[in-house]
Every structure is written in structure tokens, then in C-alpha cells.
MARZA-308351 format. One record per residue (C-alpha): y, z, x. Coordinates in steps of 0.05 Angstrom, whole numbers, plus 5000, padded with zeros to 4 digits. Each point is the difference from the previous one (the first is absolute). Layout:
REM MARZA-308351
YZX ...
This chain:
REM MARZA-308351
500050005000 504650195051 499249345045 501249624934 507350394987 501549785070 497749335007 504649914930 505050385037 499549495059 500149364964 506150254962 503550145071 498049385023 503449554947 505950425000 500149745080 499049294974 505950064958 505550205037 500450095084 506650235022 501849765075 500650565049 506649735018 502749914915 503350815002 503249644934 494149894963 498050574952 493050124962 500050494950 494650254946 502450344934 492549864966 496449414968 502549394948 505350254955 499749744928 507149655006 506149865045 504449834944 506050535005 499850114926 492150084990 497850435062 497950604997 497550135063 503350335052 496949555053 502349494964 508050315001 499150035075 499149165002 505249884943 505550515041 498749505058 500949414959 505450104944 506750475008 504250354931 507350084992 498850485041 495050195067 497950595049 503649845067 496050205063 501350754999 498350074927 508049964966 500749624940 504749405015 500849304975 495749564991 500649374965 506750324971 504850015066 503650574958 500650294932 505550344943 497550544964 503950204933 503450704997 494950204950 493849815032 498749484941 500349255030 499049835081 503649275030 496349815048 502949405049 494549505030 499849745070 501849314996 495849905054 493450274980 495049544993 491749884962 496249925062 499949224989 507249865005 502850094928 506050514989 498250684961 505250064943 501150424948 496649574957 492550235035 501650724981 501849924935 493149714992 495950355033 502450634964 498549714939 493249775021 498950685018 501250304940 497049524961 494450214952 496249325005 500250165081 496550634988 503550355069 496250665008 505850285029 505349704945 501650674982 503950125064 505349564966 501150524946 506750215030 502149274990 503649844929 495849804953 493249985038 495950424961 501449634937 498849425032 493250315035 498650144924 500449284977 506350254952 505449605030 500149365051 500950045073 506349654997 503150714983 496750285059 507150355033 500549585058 504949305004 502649495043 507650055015 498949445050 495549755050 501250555041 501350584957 495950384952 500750554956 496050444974 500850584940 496150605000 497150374938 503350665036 502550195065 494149965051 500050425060 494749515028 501549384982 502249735067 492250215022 497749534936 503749425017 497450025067 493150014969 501449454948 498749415047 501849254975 494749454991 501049224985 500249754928 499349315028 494050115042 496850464937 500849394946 497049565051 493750415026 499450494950 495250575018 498549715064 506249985028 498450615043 493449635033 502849575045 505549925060 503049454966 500550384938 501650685022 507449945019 503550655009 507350145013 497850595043 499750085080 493149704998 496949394978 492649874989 497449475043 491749994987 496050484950 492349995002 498250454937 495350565024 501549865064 507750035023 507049814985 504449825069 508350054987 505549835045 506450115002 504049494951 505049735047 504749914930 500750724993 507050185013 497750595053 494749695034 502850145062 499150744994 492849914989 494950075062 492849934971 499649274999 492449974965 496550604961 493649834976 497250384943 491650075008 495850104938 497150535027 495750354939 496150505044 502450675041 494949955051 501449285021 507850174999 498150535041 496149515052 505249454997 505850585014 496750215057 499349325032 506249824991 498349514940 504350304952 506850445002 500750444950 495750194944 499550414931 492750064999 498350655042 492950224999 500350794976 494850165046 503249775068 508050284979 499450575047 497349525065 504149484983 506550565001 497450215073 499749275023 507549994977 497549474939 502550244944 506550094967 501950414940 505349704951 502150524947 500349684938 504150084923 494250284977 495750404970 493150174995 497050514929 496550094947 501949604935 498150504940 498049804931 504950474962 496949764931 492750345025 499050744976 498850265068 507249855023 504650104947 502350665025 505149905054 497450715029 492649615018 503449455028 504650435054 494250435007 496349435029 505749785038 500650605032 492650075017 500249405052 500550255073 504849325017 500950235074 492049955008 499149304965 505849695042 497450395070 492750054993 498149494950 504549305004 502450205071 504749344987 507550254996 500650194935 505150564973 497250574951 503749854944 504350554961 502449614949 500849264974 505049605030 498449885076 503750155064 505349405024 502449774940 508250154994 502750584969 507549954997 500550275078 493850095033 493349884955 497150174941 494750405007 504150425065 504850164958 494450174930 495350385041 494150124975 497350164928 492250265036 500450465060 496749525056 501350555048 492650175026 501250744998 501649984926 493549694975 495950564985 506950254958 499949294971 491450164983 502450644963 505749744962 495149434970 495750494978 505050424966 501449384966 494249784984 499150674968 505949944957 497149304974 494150424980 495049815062 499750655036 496049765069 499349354968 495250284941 499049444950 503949475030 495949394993 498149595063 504949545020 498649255018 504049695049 499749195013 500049775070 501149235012 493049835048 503949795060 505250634982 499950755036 493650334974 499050415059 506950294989 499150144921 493850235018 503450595051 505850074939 493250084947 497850635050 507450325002 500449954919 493650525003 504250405032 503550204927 493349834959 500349194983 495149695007 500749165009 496049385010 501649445046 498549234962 500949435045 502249344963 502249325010 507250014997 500949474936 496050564969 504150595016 506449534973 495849834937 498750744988 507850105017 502049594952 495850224942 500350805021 492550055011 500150415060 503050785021 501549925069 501749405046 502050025078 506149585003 506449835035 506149684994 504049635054 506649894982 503849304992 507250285026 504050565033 501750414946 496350524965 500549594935 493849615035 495450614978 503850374944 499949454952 492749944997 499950624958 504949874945 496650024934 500449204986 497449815078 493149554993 498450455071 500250564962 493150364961 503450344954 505750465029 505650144946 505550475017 506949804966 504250425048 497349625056 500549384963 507750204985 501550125072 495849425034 504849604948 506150265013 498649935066 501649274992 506650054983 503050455043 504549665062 501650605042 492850035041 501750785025 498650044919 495249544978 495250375063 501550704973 496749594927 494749755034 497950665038 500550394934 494649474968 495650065057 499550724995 498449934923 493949615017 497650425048 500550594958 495649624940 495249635064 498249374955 497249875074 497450405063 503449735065 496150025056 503149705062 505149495015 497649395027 500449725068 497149295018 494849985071 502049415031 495749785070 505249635047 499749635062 503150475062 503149305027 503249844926 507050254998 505850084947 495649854939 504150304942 496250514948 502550184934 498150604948 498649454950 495249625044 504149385003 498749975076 503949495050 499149575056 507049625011 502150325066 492150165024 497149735073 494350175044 501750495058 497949645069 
């Protein structure tokens, strides 16, 4: 059995060679690995944050990430924002160009917002456009797109009207990336297939794609910046398996990868492999709060407060993560400093308070009428099959601790969203990686309307999430947004358990690759140390 793995292993390793050989004197060329196929690289379909990686290379918003992280412009050389926060002018480059030669206008933003929010596009992410005016009617099918709140004032100038003032909406238009409505009409659904097809307005431009296999970009030499850009090739590798990633990383086949084996994280950190990228994230338990067993807040923050965090993060996952003491994770912006510095925590994840933290769930789980856990049913907690057992299997020992007992059930992961959906479960290890900097990114998911949320309904946090919205002064609209958070950790519609951080393997010769909380890794100013 085990010569079979490897000789699978081997033959893997060896077409990943075929495919790609950078020369030892190319310190330009970059390979990187971020996983297998992704479904799409159309910038309204994808889901996949591979596939945001290759589209952040290819496409660029209004606005863009310069190399130390800043928001700046992008295809917008500079911007007017109203005195109320309602409506944003945003002024073109009249230089930008698509990667084949043709201008980008005004006109290719006004489309490809409406394309986004589009019902008949069916954009899993259209609901990102909900600040926009309009866009959740339109989402809804109640009103066309042409009321979408965006217009040409000329080729050069766009503006756009907001529903309410958004705190983050400069972070949204740097996300909401144009696409071609020529080249669509003409190819349709395989527009995205091809060089030829695939023209981008971005840094990069695709120049082959072998489906399963690779996709090689250069730079576009009609980007307006090129010249500030010093990988001149990245090749992305299909790479499906962590063991062959591993191989190929260590022979210099490949760059940079996502896929870590678990097993090897703590050799890989002594050969000075792997990097840790903390991450707008966060890693719990999603509760059913329409199952018997959990409608009494006092059950759920007993559990919470049952889990030994510092253990799981230091003796379990041993891969960077940060017990987590409450929802909303560390490095997204408070109004000075961050959120969560300035919040503190809702669960002690001090390690000399976690026996006090054992005795305080049993009081409560007295109070809810379980005294040492006496008639509480047996919990059952879903586990996708390629998820953390081992880790809700250490959490299933602590919750003995106050007298629950649980059971682990490994499923496919279309299951566990099937049983999501129709409320057929009690427990579900989950997580949440947010979209942008702003706490809004996790709050939202538990208003009472949300289609992330399983049943959560408190109006006062529903008032203040909303009011939220409106409020201009951001010293303000924080002090909202902390008040909310610390509703929802008082009624624990989830258990947090840590805050994510992303294992990354990396080249020692690769040098000034850029990493991101939200994944959306980049290559523009990356070369290969002599």
C-alpha cells in the first residue's frame, strides 16, 4: 500500500516537472500552488479563494492594495466623496488600458456592476453590492439593473450612490473588478478558457492555460504601472495534493504553496518552510438554536467556556492560530488601533483562568437545570471528512469536563450545507473568513434576515447592526458595533474557537511576496533570491 501512495506521489511530481521548469538564471519567474482546478475564473462567479488570487493578478477595481498593503487608486487616479457619505466620483485614468489595447472607460464599470448584480448572473457574492442603491431590489428581480446606483458622467468619470454611508466602501470597489461586455456577448461562458478570451485590465495577462494543469501570466505591458512590477512570469501549478506540493517545494519546483501537510508543520517550521499569515477569520461552532438542547443561552456559554482554547491552538493544531475570546478577529480596524484590542475578550483565554472558566459553566449549567450535566442529551457535532476531527475530538473530552457528553459525525461537506440549510443538525464546526476590513464582515451574518444565519433573532442587535449603517462619525459607529458584538456573545448563537491563521510553505530564495488576512495573496514585486 505504501509503495503505491508513493509511486502516485512520484508520477504526480513528475508531471508537475514536465509542466513548468524555471531556469536557474529566471530570479523573475515565480511558481506558486494555492490547490487544484477552481470551478471558475470569472470575477463575478468565483468563489474560490484560489481563484481571487489569479483574478487579483489579472483584473484591478476603482480601487487596489499598493505594495505595502494601503488602499490607493486603482483604475480611479482619484476620487470625491460627498459630505454625507452617500455618492463617491470617482475620476478614470485616461490611460488605463484591457490588456489588448482598448481604453477602460466608464462605460465597462457601469456594466460590469450591473452584471454583477444581476439575478440571471447568479453572482454568489452579489450581495456584497447591497450598500449600492438599489441592488437588493434588483438582486430580488423587483426592479431592472438599469437603476443599479452607479452612472456614467463621461468616459472618464463615474458616479456611484450608496444605499447609506459605508465605512468600507472604498475596500468594495477595490474588490468589484471590471470584465468586458464585448468579449462576454461574443464567448459567452467560455470567455474565461482561453488567452485570447481572457483579457483583463489588471497588471497581468494570461498567456497559456492548460485546465488541470497550469495557467502562466505575464505582466501586460498595457497596464499603466507596469514598470513597477518585477515578477515578469508566475505560473500557477494545479497542484491538488499536499504531499507532492511538499516534494515539488523542496526541489525548487514550486514557490509558494497553500497545501501544507498537517503532519510535517512542525519540520517544515525548523527547516525555516513555513510561514504563518493571520487571517479575518474565524474558526467555531455553528449552533442550531431551533434544537431543544440549545435554546438556553446558559448551555450555549457553558460550552463555550468549557473549551481549553490555549491547548487546541498549542498542543493540538500547533499552526498559529489565536484562542479566540470572542467573534470578530484580531487586525480588522477599530476606529484607532483594532477591533478586537480595543473589545477584549468576551471568554477568559488566559490559561490560568480555565479551571474558573470549568466552574462557571457548571454553575450555569445548573441554573439551566443540568446540574453536572444530568439529563442533557448527547450532543452531535458534524465534522466535514477532510475538516479537524482530531481537534473536536480533544474539545468532545474537555466538554466532560462539566458533564456533556457529544458525538463526532464526519460528512461530506454538500451534506453538512444540506443539513444547514434545512436545520437538521445541532452542532457544526465552522468558520468564517471575512470579505473586508471592517467588523461588519462578521457581524452581519447574524442579523435575523442573514441566509448565514440558523436561526439567531435578537432585535436589539438587529437595531444596532442597522443603525450602524447610518452613522458617519466612525469614533461612533465603532462604539455601535462593539455594543452588538457583546450582545451576541452574551446570547452565544455560536462557540468561537480560534481565529484563523493560513500555513503557507515558501521558498527561502522567494522574496517580497505580499500576504493578505483575506487570502488574496500577491506576486507583483516577487523574485528569486540568488
Amino acid at each position: 500500500m505504501k509503495k503505491n501512495i508513493f509511486i502516485i506521489i512520484m508520477l504526480s511530481f513528475i508531471a508537475l516537472s514536465c509542466s513548468y521548469k524555471p531556469s536557474s538564471n529566471d530570479n523573475n519567474s515565480i511558481v506558486i500552488s494555492l490547490g487544484g482546478e477552481v470551478a471558475t475564473i470569472d470575477p463575478h462567479l468565483n468563489t474560490a479563494s484560489a481563484g481571487t488570487v489569479y483574478i487579483r493578478h489579472f483584473f484591478e477595481g476603482l480601487m487596489k492594495k499598493d505594495k505595502d498593503g494601503n488602499l490607493v487608486g486603482g483604475m480611479a487616479e482619484n476620487y470625491k466623496m460627498s459630505e454625507d457619505g452617500l455618492s463617491y466620483i470617482f475620476y478614470l485614468r485616461t490611460n488605463a488600458k484591457w490588456s489588448d489595447g482598448k481604453p477602460v472607460t466608464a462605460d465597462d464599470f457601469v456594466y460590469s456592476y450591473r452584471r454583477f448584480i444581476d439575478p440571471k448572473t447568479a453572482a454568489p457574492y452579489a450581495s456584497l453590492m447591497a450598500p449600492i442603491k438599489n441592488a437588493l431590489k434588483i438582486s430580488k428581480g423587483e426592479i431592472s439593473t438599469e437603476e443599479l446606483g452607479i452612472k456614467k458622467i463621461d468616459d472618464y468619470t463615474l458616479e456611484i450612490t450608496l444605499e447609506n454611508p459605508t465605512a468600507y466602501f472604498l475596500e468594495l470597489a477595490d474588490m468589484f473588478v471590471p470584465v468586458r461586455k464585448d468579449i462576454i456577448e461574443e464567448y459567452g461562458d467560455t470567455w474565461v478558457q482561453t488567452p485570447e478570451s481572457y483579457i483583463g485590465n489588471g497588471p497581468y495577462k494570461m498567456t497559456e492555460r492548460v485546465r488541470d494543469d497550469k495557467i502562466v501570466m505575464q505582466i501586460n505591458t498595457n497596464y499603466y504601472d507596469k514598470d513597477k512590477l518585477v515578477a515578469k512570469n508566475i505560473t500557477v501549478s494545479m497542484v491538488a495534493d499536499k504531499n507532492t506540493a511538499l516534494a515539488a517545494l523542496r526541489n525548487g519546483q514550486i514557490h509558494f504553496s497553500t497545501l501544507v501537510p498537517n503532519q510535517e508543520i512542525e519540520n517544515l517550521q525548523k527547516e525555516g518552510l513555513i510561514v504563518m499569515n493571520q487571517a479575518y477569520g474565524t474558526t467555531f461552532f455553528e449552533i442550531n438554536l431551533t434544537n431543544e438542547a440549545f435554546k438556553d443561552s446558559r448551555v450555549r456559554r457553558a460550552l463555550a467556556l468549557a473549551i481549553d482554547r490555549n491547548y487546541i491552538v498549542e498542543s493540538v493544531n500547533k499552526a498559529g492560530q489565536i484562542p479566540a475570546g470572542a467573534f470578530v478577529p484580531p487586525l480588522i480596524s477599530d476606529y484607532k488601533g483594532e477591533f478586537r484590542a480595543n473589545g477584549g475578550d468576551y471568554i477568559s483565554v488566559n490559561t490560568n483562568d480555565y479551571q474558573k472558566n470549568i466552574e462557571e459553566a457548571k454553575k450555569l449549567m445548573a441554573e439551566a437545570g443540568y446540574p453536572n450535566g444530568e439529563n442533557y442529551p448527547v450532543i452531535e457535532v458534524l465534522v466535514a471528512n477532510d475538516g479537524n476531527v482530531v481537534m473536536v475530538e480533544a474539545i468532545q473530552q474537555m466538554w466532560k469536563n462539566i458533564g456533556v457528553d457529544a458525538v463526532i459525525v464526519p460528512r461530506e461537506w454538500s451534506v453538512i450545507l444540506q443539513s444547514f440549510r434545512d436545520l437538521s443538525y445541532q452542532m457544526i464546526l465552522s468558520g468564517w473568513t471575512g470579505d473586508y476590513n471592517d467588523p461588519m464582515t462578521m457581524l452581519e451574518l447574524y442579523l435575523s434576515y442573514a441566509p448565514s444565519n440558523p436561526g439567531y433573532n435578537n432585535p436589539e442587535y438587529d437595531k444596532l447592526i442597522e443603525s450602524s449603517k447610518y452613522i458617519v462619525n466612525p469614533e461612533e459607529r465603532m462604539k455601535v458595533l462593539h455594543d452588538a458584538e457583546a450582545i451576541l456573545m452574551y446570547d452565544m448563537p455560536i462557540i468561537p474557537i480560534h481565529y484563523r491563521s493560513n500555513v503557507l510553505m515558501v521558498d527561502k530564495k522567494l522574496k517580497d511576496y505580499k500576504l493578505d488576512p483575506l487570502a488574496k495573496y500577491r506576486f507583483h514585486y516577487s523574485y528569486l533570491e540568488k
